[in-house]
Every structure is written in structure tokens, then in C-alpha cells.
BABA-927630 format. One record per residue (C-alpha): x, y, z. Coordinates in pm, 1 decimal. Layout:
REM residues N
X; Y; Z;
...
REM end
This chain:
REM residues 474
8930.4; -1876.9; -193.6;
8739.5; -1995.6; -462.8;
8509.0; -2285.7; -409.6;
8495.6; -2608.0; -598.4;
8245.0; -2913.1; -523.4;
8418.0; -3275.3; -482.9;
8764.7; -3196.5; -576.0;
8935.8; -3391.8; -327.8;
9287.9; -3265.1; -272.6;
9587.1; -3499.7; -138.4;
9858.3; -3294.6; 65.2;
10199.3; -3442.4; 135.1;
10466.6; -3286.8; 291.5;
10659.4; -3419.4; 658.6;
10652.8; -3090.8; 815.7;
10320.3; -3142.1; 1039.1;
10279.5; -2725.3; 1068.0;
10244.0; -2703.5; 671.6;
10053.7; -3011.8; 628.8;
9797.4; -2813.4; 880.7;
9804.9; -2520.5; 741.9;
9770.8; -2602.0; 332.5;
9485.6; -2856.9; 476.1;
9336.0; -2536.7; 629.5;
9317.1; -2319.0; 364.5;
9162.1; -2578.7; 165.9;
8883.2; -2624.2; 373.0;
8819.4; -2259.6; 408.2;
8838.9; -2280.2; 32.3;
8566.1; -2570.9; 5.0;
8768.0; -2837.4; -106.3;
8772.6; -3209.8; 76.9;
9148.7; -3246.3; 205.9;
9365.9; -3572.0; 293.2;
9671.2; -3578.9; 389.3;
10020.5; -3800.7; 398.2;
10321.3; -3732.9; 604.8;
10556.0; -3956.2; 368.0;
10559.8; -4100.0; -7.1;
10440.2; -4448.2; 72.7;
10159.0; -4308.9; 278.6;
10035.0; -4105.1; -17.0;
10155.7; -4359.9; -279.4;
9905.7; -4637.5; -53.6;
9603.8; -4387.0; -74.9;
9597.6; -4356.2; -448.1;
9648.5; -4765.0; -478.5;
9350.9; -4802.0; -267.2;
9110.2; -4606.9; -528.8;
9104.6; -4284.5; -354.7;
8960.5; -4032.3; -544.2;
9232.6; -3745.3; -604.5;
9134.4; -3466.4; -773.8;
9488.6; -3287.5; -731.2;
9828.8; -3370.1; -518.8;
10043.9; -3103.7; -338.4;
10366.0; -3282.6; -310.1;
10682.6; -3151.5; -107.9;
11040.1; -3228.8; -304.8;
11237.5; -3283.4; 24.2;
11083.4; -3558.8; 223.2;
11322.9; -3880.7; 420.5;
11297.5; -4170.4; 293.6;
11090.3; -4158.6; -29.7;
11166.7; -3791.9; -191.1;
10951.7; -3602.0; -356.1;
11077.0; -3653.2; -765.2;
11055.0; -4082.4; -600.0;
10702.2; -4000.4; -479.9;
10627.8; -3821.3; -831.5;
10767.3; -4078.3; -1045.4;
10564.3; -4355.5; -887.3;
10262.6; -4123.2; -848.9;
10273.1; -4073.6; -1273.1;
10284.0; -4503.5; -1299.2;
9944.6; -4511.5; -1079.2;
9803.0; -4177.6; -1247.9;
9929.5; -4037.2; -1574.1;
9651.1; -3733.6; -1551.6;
9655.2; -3666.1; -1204.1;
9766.2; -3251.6; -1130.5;
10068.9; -3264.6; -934.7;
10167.5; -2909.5; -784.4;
10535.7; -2949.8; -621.4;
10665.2; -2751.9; -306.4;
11016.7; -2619.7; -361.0;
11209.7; -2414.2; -61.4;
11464.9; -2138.3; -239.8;
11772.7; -2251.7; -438.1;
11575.2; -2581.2; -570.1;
11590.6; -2426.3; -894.6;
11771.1; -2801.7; -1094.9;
11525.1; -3015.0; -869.6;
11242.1; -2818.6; -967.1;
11336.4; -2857.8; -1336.2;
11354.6; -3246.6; -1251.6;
11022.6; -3239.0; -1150.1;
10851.4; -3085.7; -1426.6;
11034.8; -3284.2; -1652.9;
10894.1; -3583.7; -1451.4;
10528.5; -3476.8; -1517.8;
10472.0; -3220.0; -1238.7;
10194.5; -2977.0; -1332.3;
10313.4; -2644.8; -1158.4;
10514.7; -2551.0; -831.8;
10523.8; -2333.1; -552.3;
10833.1; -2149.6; -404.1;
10767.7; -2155.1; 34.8;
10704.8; -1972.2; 184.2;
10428.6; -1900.3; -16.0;
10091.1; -1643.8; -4.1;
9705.0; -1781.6; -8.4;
9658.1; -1666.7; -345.6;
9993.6; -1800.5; -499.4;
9817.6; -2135.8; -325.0;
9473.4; -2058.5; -536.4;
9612.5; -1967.9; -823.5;
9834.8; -2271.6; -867.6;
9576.6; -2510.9; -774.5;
9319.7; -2346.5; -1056.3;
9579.9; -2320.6; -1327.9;
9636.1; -2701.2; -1258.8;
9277.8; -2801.1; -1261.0;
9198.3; -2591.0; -1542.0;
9501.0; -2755.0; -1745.9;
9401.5; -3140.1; -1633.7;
9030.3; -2987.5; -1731.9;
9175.8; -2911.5; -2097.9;
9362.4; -3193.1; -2190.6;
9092.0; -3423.5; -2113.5;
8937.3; -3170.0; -2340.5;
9163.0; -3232.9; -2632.7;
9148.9; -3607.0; -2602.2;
8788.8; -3606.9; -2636.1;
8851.6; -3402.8; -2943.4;
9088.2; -3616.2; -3059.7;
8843.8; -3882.5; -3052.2;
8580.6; -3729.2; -3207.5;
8857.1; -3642.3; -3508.5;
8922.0; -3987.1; -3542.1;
8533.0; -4045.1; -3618.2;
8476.8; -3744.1; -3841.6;
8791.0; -3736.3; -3991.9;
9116.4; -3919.6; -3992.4;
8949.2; -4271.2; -3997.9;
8774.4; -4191.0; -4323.5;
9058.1; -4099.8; -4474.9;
9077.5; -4379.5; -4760.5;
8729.2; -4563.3; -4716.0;
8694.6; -4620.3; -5091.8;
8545.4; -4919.5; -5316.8;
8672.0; -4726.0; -5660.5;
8984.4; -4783.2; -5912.2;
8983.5; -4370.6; -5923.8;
9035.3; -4359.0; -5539.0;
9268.9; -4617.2; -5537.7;
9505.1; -4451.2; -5756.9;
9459.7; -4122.5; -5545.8;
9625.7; -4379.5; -5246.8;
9872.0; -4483.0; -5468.8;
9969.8; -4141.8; -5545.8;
9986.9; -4040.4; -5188.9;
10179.0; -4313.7; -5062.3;
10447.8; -4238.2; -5360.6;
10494.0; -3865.2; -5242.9;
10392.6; -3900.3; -4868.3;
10725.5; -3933.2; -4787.3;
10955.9; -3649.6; -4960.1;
10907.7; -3285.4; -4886.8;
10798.9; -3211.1; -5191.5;
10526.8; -2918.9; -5258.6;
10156.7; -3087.0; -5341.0;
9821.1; -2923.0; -5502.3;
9553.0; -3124.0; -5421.1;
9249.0; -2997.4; -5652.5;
8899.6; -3113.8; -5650.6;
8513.3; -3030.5; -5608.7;
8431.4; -2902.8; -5274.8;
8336.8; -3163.1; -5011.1;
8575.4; -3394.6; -5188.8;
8807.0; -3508.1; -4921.4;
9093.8; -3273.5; -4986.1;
9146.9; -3192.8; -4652.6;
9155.5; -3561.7; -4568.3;
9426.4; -3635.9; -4847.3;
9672.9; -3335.6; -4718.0;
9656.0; -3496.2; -4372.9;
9725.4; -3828.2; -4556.6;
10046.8; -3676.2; -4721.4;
10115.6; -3555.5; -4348.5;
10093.7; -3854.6; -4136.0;
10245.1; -4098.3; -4400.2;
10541.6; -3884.7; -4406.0;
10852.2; -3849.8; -4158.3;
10690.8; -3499.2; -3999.0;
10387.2; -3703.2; -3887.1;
10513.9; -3597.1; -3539.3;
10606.2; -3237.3; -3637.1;
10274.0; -3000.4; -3647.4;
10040.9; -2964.6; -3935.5;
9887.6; -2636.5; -3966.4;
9549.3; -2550.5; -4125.7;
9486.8; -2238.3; -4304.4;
9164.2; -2134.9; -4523.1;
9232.8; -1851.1; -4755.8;
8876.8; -1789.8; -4799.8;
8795.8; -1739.9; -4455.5;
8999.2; -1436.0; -4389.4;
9004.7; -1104.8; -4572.1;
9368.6; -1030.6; -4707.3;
9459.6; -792.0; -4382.4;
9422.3; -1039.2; -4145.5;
9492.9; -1345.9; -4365.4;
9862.0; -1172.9; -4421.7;
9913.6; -1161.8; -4013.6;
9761.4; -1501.8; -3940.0;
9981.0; -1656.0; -4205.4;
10311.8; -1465.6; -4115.8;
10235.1; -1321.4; -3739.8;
10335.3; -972.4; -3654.8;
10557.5; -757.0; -3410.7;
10463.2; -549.2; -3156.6;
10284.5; -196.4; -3265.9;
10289.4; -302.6; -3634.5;
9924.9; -213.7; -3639.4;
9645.8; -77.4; -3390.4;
9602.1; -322.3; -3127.2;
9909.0; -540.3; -3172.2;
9974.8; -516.4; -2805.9;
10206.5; -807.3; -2842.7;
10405.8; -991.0; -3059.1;
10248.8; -1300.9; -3266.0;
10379.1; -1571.7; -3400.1;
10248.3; -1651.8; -3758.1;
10101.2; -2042.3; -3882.1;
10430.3; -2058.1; -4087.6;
10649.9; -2062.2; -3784.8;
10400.6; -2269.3; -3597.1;
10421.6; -2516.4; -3876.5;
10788.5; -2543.1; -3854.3;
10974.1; -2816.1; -3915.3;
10588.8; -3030.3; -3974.2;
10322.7; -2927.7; -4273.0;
10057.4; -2633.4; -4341.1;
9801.7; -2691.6; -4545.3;
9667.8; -2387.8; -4749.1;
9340.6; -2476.3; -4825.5;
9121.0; -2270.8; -5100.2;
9484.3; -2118.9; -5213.3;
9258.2; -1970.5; -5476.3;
9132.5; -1680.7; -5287.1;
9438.8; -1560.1; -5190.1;
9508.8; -1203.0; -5246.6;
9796.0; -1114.8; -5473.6;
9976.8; -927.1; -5226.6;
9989.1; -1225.7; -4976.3;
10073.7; -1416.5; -5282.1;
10429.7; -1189.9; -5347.6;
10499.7; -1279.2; -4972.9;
10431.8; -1682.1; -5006.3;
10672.1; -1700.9; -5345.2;
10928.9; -1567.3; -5086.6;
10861.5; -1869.4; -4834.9;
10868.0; -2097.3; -5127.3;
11184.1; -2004.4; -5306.6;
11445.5; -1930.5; -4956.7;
11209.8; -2063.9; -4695.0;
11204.4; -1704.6; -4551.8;
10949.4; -1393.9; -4458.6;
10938.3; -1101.8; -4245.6;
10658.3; -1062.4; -3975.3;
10428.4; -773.1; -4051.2;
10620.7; -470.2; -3856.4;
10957.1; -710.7; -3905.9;
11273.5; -582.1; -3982.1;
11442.2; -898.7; -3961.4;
11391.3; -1261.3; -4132.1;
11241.5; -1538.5; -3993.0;
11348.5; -1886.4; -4134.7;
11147.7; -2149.9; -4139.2;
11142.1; -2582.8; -4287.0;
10787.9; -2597.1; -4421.9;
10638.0; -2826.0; -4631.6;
10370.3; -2653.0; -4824.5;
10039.9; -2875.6; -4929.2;
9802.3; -2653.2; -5105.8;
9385.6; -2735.3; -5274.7;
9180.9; -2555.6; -5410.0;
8847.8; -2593.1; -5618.8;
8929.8; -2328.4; -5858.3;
9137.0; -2384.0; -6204.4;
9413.1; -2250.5; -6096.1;
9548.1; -2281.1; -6496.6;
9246.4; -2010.8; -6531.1;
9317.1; -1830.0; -6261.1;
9692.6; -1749.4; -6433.3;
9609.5; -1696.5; -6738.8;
9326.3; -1399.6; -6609.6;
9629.1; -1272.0; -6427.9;
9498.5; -1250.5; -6053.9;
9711.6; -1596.2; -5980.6;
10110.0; -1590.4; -6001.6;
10204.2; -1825.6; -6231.7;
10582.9; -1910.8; -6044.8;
10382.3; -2015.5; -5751.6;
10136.1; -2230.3; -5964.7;
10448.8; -2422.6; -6116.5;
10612.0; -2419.3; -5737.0;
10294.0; -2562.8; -5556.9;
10194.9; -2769.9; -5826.5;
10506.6; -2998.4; -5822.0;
10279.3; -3310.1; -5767.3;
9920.6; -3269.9; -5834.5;
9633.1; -3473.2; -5784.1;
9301.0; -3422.1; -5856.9;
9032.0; -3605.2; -5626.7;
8714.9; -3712.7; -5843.9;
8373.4; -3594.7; -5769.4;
8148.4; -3861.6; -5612.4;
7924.4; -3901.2; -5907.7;
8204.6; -3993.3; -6078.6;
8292.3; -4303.0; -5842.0;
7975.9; -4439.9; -5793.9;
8156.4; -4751.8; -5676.0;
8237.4; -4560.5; -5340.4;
7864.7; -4406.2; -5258.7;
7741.4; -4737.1; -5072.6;
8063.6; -4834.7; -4973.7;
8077.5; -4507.7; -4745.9;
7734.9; -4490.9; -4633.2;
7823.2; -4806.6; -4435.7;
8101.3; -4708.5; -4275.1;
7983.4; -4340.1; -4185.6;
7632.9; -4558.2; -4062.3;
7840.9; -4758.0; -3832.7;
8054.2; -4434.0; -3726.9;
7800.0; -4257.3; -3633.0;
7595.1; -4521.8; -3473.6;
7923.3; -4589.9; -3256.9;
7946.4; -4168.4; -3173.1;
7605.3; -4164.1; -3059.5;
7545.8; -4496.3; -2880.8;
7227.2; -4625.3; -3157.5;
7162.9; -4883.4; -3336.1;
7014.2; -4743.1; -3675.1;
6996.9; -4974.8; -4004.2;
6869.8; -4950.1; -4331.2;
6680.1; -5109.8; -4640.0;
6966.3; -5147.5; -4883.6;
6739.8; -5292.7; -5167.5;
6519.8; -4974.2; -5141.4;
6751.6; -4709.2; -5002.8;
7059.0; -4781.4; -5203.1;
6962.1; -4729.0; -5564.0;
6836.8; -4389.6; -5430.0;
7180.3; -4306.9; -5329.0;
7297.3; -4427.7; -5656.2;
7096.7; -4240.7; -5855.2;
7100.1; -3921.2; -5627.6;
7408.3; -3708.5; -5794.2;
7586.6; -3599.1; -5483.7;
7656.2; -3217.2; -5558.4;
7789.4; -3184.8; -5225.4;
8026.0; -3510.7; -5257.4;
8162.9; -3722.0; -4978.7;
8074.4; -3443.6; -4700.8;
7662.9; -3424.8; -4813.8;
7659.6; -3801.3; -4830.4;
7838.5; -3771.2; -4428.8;
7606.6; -3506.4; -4336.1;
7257.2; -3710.9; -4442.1;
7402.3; -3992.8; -4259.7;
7476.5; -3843.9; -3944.5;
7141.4; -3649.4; -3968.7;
6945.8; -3976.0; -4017.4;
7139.7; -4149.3; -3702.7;
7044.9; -3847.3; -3460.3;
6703.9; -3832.0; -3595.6;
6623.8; -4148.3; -3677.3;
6410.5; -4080.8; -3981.0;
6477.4; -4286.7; -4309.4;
6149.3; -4192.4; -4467.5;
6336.2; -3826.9; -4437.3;
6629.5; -3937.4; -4634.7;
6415.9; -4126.2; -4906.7;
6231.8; -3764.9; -4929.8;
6558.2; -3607.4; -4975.2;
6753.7; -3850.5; -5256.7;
6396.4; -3893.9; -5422.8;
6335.8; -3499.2; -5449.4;
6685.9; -3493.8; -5589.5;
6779.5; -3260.7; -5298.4;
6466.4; -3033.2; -5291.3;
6424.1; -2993.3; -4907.8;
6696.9; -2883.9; -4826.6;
6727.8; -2520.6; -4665.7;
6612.4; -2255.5; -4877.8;
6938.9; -2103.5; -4967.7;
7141.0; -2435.4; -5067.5;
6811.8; -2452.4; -5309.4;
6833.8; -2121.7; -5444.7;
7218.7; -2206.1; -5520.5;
7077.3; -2495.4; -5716.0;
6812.5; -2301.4; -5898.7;
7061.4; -2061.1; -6046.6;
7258.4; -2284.4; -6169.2;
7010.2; -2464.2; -6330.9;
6906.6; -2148.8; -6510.1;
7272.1; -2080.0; -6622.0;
7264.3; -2382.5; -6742.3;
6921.7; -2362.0; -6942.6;
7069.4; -2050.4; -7148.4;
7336.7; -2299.5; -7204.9;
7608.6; -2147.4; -7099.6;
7944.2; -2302.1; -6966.5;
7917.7; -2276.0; -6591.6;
8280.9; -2283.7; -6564.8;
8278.1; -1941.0; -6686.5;
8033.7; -1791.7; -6408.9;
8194.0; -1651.4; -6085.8;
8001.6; -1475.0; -5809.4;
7956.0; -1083.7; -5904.9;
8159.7; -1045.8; -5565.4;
8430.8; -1224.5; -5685.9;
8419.6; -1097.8; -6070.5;
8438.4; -733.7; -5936.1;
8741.1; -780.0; -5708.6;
8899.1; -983.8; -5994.1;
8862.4; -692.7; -6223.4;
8952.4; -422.2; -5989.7;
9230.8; -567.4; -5915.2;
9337.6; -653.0; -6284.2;
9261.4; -283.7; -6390.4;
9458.3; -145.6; -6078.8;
9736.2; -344.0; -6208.9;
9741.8; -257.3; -6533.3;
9711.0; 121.7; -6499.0;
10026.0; 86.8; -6259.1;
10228.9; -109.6; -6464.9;
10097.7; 186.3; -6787.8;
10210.7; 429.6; -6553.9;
10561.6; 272.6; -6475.5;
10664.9; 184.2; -6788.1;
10498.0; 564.1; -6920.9;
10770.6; 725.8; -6658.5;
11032.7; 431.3; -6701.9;
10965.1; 317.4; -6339.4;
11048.3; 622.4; -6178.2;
10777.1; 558.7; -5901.8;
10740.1; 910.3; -5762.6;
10665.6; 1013.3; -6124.8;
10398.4; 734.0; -6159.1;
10230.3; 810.4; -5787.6;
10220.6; 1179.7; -5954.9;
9987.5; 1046.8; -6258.5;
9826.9; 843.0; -6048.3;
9743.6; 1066.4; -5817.5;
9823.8; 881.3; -5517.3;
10103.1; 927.2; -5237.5;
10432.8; 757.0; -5308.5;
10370.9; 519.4; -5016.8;
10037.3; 448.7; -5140.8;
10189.5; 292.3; -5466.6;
10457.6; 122.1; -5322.7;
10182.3; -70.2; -5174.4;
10005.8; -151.9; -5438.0;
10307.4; -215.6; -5613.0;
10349.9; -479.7; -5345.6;
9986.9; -603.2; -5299.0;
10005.7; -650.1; -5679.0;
10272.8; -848.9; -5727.6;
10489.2; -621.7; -5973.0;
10775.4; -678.8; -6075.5;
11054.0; -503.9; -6335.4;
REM end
């Protein structure tokens, strides 16, 4: 049995012979044991500050009961793992009991490793919502409480805005540099909204490449592709009934993009390997920091799901432009982080803040975050005046090389709107010339499609894929 150090295990159950033998196995097993012949008995050892890593608590007991014992165990100990001992044919008592807050049960009579099993499973689950909390918490720091820290007229009528629409279901395109806050302002829309209790669901386009983007956005079935072992739920039927948040909707691939119109016009889509529809209530917030207006009119973004996300747009300002706001947030992520990590770190404001002022942010809200967190852990302000005073020139060698190209571009003065990676560009215009010479060849053979394949000289399937991946229509 597996050994754990200072997990101390409380056993209750009236039957002497299986207190002693559960207490038995346990100590072969390495944990420290106590045990209760009754409810009150166990009740009074948790009162008096014992420390219980775990209870094993039978359901039929005189006196106090089992679901009694639990109930009053969950007002002393709302973490504690409670595993339950049912006999046969306690099937609706067993459902009580879980329903109460019990952790797992066991069916007696039961084996040693049923006994192991149970009592790892709970540990491991008390292990990982303390876990989550502590994630939660760090959230709160990073993220949700700097949600609207803002000393600016332009970021005041960004609140405004979201307060209007935070409660309809309408469809929202946040768009705005990157490091903006756009992230922050969909979870805004979310929590000031009546699904703040329903999910909200995080995708980024960009992260993925369009294969696995298509499954992680609309899950597939069993044997759809090599490896799907198992069926898999997509983040569209996660985020039912709450929010997902589509975040660089920019990137995505015009096949994916065919699919999404789909969600957006019936609120329905087909798994990958589906035959059948799934249905889904989704509200759909989308950002990008692409012109999206461009994007259309170059052809590799649909233009009915530009008008369909962009219902309610707003457009978050660069921090250069709200100077108002630089100060303003270098105080409050100061005292954040000096909170997170227990220290005490202050600052010149007559010599460090019309550095930050003049310093032009190209990284926004989450740079200014990042140099304040870096200064709390390491202490160093002569490091920041280095950086805001250089304009940025310290930093790692391939954020600077970013910033050297675009200075060039810029010296041969031309509009750096118009410059997109090479990556990028040559996808774009594959794609564009795919879709063109398919559409040629369609319209050449009056859409007969095995006519077209046979000029292209591809398989039939083959086109009706690309057909698909490009979004074409009659």
C-alpha cells in the first residue's frame, strides 16, 4: 500500500472487526490511524483540533448516522476528504451522501486496493482544489482585479460601454494593440452579465494550427482521426449556456471560419467525425489586433461573420494614448505585487515617473505589468531607470530586433500597417490564389465539381475540401 508521511486518517464505523481491520491496513500502509466507534466521538475529535488528513465514515451507525455525522463533519471542515462505507442496496443513501459533500465511497465488503485507491483519488482531489484556489488567487492579482484600474476619459468610456452591453447576449469585437487589456474587457462583459456563473471559455486562434484549432473548438468523435481513441467534447459545448472568448479571431483559418458562421447563425455544428448536430447557447466575444475591415476586403476574412461578431465593437486605446493611466497603474500593480510577494518596494515618483511618461509603452498595459513585477522580485530601480531611459534597449535580443525592423520600415517611410510577416503574407496569398483558381474552375465547368477536380487535377474529395476550407459558396 502506498506510503504517505503525516496523513492522519480518522476511521468511524460501530462494527469493532472493521474498525480493526481498515485501522490495520492503514498502518501497514504508513499512515497514522484514529479511530471513533460513533458520530459524536468522531465529531469531538475534529472540535478538539485534531489534525485529519481524511475520514472513512460508515452510513449506518445508531444514534448519529452516517449522512448526520457528514453533515456536521462539512460545518467543522468544508475541505476535509470524506470516503463513505455503503453495504449493497444503499444505492439513494449513497447519492445523499455525495450530494452532502462526500468525496468518494466504498461498497463492503471491499478489497485492499479498492481501499488504496479510494483513499488516493480523495487526497489527490482535496490536493487539487486547494490547487485551484491558490490559482484563483493569484488570478485575482494578475488579472481580474485590474480589470478597470484607469485614471483616463478614453478608459472610462470603454467602462461605460461595457456596462451598457454586459448584460444582453449580444455578439462583441473587442479590438486593440496587443497587451491592451482585451482579455480583461471580455471577462468584464462576462462577469457583469447574467452567465457570470455559467463558464467562460478561452480560445487563442493563433496558438493552434487550423487541424487542431478545428477539434479544440468543436471536439471530435471517436476514430474521426488517428489517435482519437475517445470521444471529445469541443470549447463550444464546454462554453454552453456561459461565454467563449475567441481571442486573435484574426488568424483563423477560413475553413474553421465556414464552420463558426454556422454556430453564429443556428447556434449549431457537427463534431469532427459527427453525423449528428450538436446545439449549443453561446455567447460569442471575439478581439483581435488585426483590421479586420482589411482583412475582408483582401478576402482571407468572411465578411458575414465580421458584420455578425462585430455587433458592438470597442476599440481599447493604446497606452501612449492615455497617458493619464501610466502612473495611475504603476501604483496599483506596485502594491499588487508587493502584496504577492510579501515586500515592501517603493519608488521616487519625482524621478521615476516622468520616465514612465515619456517612455512610449509599445508593449501597453502588460510591459508596464511586467517591469513592475520584475522590479518587485528583483528589487532593482536603477534597472528600470536603465530600461525607460534607453527607451527599451535592454531588453532581450529578439524583442530588440522586432524594434529595429520596424524602425527601418519606417525610415523608407513606408506605412507599417501595410507590412505583415513573410509567414503570414505567403499563407494569405496561397490561400487567396487557391481560391480563386477554384472558384475559375467552377464557374469554367458551371460547378460541376468532378469536372473542376479534373482541371485541377486533384481527387474529387480533395476539392470538396478545399471547397470547404475555403469558404465557397454558389
Amino acid at each position: 500500500m502506498m506510503t504517505s508521511d503525516k496523513i492522519r486518517i480518522l476511521v468511524v464505523d460501530d462494527d469493532e472487526s472493521i474498525r480493526r481491520y481498515i485501522a490495520k491496513l492503514l498502518v501497514q500502509g504508513g499512515y497514522d490511524v484514529m479511530t471513533a466507534s460513533n458520530g459524536k466521538d468522531a465529531l469531538n475529535e475534529l472540535r478538539t483540533g485534531s489534525d485529519i488528513s481524511l475520514a472513512i465514515l460508515d452510513i449506518l451507525m445508531p444514534e448519529m448516522d452516517g449522512l448526520e455525522t457528514l453533515g456536521e463533519i462539512r460545518k467543522i471542515s468544508s475541505d476535509i476528504p470524506i470516503l463513505m462505507l455503503s453495504a449493497l442496496g444503499q444505492t439513494n443513501i449513497i447519492v445523499k451522501a455525495m450530494k452532502a459533500g462526500a468525496t468518494d465511497y466504498l461498497v463492503k465488503p471491499f478489497e485492499e486496493e479498492e481501499l488504496e485507491l479510494a483513499i488516493i483519488k480523495s487526497l489527490e482531489k482535496k490536493k487539487l482544489l486547494t490547487e485551484i484556489s491558490s490559482l484563483k488567487k493569484q488570478l485575482r492579482v494578475d488579472e481580474l482585479k485590474g480589470e478597470f484600474i484607469y485614471n483616463s476619459v478614453k478608459m472610462q468610456r470603454v467602462k461605460d460601454l461595457v456596462e451598457q452591453v454586459a448584460d444582453t447576449d449580444v455578439s462583441v469585437l473587442i479590438e486593440g494593440e496587443s497587451g491592451t487589456g482585451k482579455e480583461l474587457v471580455a471577462r468584464a462583459l462576462h462577469y457583469g452579465s447574467n452567465m457570470r456563473d455559467k463558464p467562460f471559455v478561452k480560445v487563442n486562434c493563433a496558438a493552434l494550427p487550423h487541424d487542431l484549432l478545428e477539434s479544440e473548438l468543436f471536439g471530435y468523435e471517436r476514430g474521426a482521426f488517428t489517435g482519437a481513441y475517445k470521444a471529445k467534447a469541443g470549447k463550444f459545448e464546454l462554453a454552453n449556456n456561459g461565454t467563449i472568448f475567441l481571442d486573435e479571431i484574426g488568424e483563423m483559418d477560413l475553413g474553421i471560419q465556414s464552420k463558426l458562421l454556422q454556430v453564429l447563425q443556428e447556434g449549431t455544428f457537427s463534431r469532427l467525425g459527427g453525423k449528428q448536430d450538436v446545439k449549443v447557447n453561446v455567447r460569442v466575444i471575439a478581439a483581435t489586433n488585426r483590421d479586420l475591415r482589411k482583412a475582408v476586403d483582401q478576402g482571407i476574412f468572411r465578411e458575414d461573420i465580421y458584420y455578425r461578431l462585430n455587433v458592438v465593437n470597442i476599440t481599447i486605446p493604446p497606452l501612449c494614448e492615455r497617458k493619464e493611466d501610466i502612473t495611475y497603474l504603476f501604483e496599483y500593480f506596485l502594491d499588487a505585487y508587493n502584496e504577492k510577494y510579501g515586500k515592501s518596494i517603493h519608488v521616487e515618483k519625482d524621478s521615476l515617473y516622468p520616465l514612465c511618461n515619456a517612455y512610449p509603452w509599445p508593449g501597453n498595459v502588460r510591459e508596464l505589468k511586467n517591469q513592475v513585477k520584475r522590479l518587485v522580485i528583483l528589487g532593482d530601480i536603477n534597472d528600470l531607470m536603465k530600461y525607460l531611459k534607453d527607451g527599451g534597449s535592454h531588453m532581450p535580443q529578439e524583442k530588440q530586433q522586432a524594434r529595429d525592423t520596424r524602425a527601418e520600415t519606417l525610415e523608407v517611410e513606408t506605412n507599417e500597417d501595410d507590412v505583415i510577416p513573410l509567414k503570414i503574407a505567403a499563407k494569405e496569398a496561397s490561400v487567396k490564389a487557391e481560391r480563386d483558381m477554384i472558384l475559375r474552375a467552377l464557374r469554367g465547368t458551371n460547378w460541376n465539381k468532378k469536372r473542376a477536380a479534373h482541371l485541377l487535377q486533384i481527387s474529387y474529395k480533395a476539392l470538396l475540401y478545399k471547397i470547404k476550407e475555403c469558404g465557397i459558396e454558389k
